[in-house]
N, C-alpha and C positions, 0 to 999 in steps of 0.2 A: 770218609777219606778214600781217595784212591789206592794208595798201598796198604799193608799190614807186615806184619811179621807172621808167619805161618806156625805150627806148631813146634816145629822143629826149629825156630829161630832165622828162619834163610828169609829173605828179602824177597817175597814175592807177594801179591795180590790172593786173599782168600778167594775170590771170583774175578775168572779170567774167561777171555774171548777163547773158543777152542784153537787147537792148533798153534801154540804159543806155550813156550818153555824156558828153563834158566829162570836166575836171580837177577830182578833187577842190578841194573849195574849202578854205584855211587858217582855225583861229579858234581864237581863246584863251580859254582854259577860263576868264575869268572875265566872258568875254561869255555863255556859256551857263548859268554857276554862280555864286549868293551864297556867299558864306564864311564861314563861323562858326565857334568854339571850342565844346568841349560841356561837359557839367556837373563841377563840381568839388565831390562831396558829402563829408561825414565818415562814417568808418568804419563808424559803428554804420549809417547811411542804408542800407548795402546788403543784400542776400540777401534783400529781400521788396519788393512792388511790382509797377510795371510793367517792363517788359525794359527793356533798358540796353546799348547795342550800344557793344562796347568794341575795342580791339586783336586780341585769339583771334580775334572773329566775321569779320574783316575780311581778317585772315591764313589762314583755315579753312575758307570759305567762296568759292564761287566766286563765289553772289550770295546776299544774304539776304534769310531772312523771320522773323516774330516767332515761331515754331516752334522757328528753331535758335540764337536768340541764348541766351546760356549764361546772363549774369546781370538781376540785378533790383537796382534803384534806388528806397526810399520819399523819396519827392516830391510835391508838390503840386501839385493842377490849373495854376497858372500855370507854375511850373517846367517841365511837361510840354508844355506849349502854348508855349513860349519855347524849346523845345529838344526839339521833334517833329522826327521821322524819317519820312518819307511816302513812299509809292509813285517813285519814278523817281531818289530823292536818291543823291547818292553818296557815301561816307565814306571819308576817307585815314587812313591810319595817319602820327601828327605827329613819331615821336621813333622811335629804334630805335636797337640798339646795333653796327647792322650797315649799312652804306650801299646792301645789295641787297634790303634791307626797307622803308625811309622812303619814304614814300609811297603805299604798299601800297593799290591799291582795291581796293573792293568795291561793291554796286548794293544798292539796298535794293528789293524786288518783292514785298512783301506790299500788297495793294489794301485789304483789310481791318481791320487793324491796327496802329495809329501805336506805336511805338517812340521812345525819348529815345537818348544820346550820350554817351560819355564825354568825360575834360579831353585825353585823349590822339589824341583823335583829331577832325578837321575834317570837316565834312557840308556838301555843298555841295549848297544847293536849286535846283532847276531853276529858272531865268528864261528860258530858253531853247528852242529847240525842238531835240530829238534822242528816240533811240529810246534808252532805258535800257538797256538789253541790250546793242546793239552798241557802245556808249558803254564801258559795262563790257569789253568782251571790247578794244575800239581802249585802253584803261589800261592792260591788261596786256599787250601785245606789245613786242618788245623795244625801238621806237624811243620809244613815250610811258615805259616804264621810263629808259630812258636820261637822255630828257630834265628827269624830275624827280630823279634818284637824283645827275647831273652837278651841278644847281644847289641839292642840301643843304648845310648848312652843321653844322660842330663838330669834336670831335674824340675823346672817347673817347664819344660822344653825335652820333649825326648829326636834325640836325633839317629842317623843311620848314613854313613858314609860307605864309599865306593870301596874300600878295603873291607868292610864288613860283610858289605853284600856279596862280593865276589868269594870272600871266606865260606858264606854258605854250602851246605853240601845236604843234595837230595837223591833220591833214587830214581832213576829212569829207566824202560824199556827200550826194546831196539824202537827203532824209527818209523819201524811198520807197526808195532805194537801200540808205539805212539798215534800213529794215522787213524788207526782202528777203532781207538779208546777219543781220540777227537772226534770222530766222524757222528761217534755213537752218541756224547756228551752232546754236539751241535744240533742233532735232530732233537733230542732229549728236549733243548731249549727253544727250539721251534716249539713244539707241540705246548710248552707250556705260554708261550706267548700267543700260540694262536687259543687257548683257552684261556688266558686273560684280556684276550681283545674281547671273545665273545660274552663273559663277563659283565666287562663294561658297557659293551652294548645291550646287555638286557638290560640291568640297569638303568641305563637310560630310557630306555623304552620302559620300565616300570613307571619311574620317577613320571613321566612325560605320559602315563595312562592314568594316574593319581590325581593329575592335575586338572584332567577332564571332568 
């Protein structure tokens, strides 16, 4: 987990970057995040278009960009402009049929290219100030898991609405604390991707020396 409670009970990180002090501060995600539902098209609308970031990209994806989103949505210039996906936003997954899925984030980090939303799942745009990245990685540790996955609601259907979400309340650093703690987690994830590429290419070169 990124945070902890330290011995004396204050809000701060057992291991921290040097030169960084104070308690995390609390804030609820719908001081930092607008809420919105996304497109509800017909059938024929889909397979051509712009991208359309839906459930899979959210669940499969650590963070996305318009690259790895799977489907496409025909839609009109306002449709897309009413239910753009931009650089920093973040998207939940609304409905699942399992209660250790509902509310699933993921970060949207393409600078380049606007993406649209599906009905299934909530974007929530930045009003606020934070770093996307660490934002993204502080959703999935196990206590922001908890505390949305605790307040879904149903029963053979677990759901997560934009009043729930926004009700969440997690702990943050300053903004530079945040950058510091991104920057660090980013390269972290390079090095383990570029040690799964290489992996796989021995691998293959095994597999492909076996066969000789």
């Amino acid at each position: 987990d990124i945070q902890k409670e330290n011995k004396s009970g204050g809000k701060v990180p057992n291991l921290r970057f040097p030169g960084f002090e104070g308690e995390w501060e609390v804030k609820k995600l719908g001081d930092l995040l607008e809420f919105k539902n996304g497109i509800n098209a017909s059938k024929e609308q889909y397979g051509t278009g712009v991208k359309f970031i839906n459930v899979l990209d959210i669940l499969n994806n650590d963070f996305i960009t318009y690259e790895n989103i799977i489907g496409k949505v025909d839609v009109d210039s306002t449709i897309i402009e009413k239910f753009s996906v931009n650089y920093g936003d973040l998207l939940f997954q609304r409905s699942s049929e399992t209660r250790e899925e509902v509310g699933t984030a993921s970060v949207y980090l393409d600078k380049d290219k606007i993406a649209t939303f599906g009905g299934f799942v909530i974007k929530r745009k930045k009003i606020g100030n934070y770093n996307p990245i660490f934002f993204n990685k502080l959703l999935k540790t196990q206590a922001a898991r908890e505390s949305i996955t605790s307040r879904s609601g149903g029963s053979t259907r677990f759901n997560v609405g934009q009043d729930i979400l926004g009700s969440i309340s997690l702990y943050f650093p300053s903004i530079y604390e945040q950058d510091k703690i991104a920057s660090f987690l980013s390269k972290c994830d390079e090095r383990i991707q570029t040690q799964n590429k290489i992996i796989k290419e021995l691998k293959t070169l095994k597999a492909s020396t076996a066969k000789k």
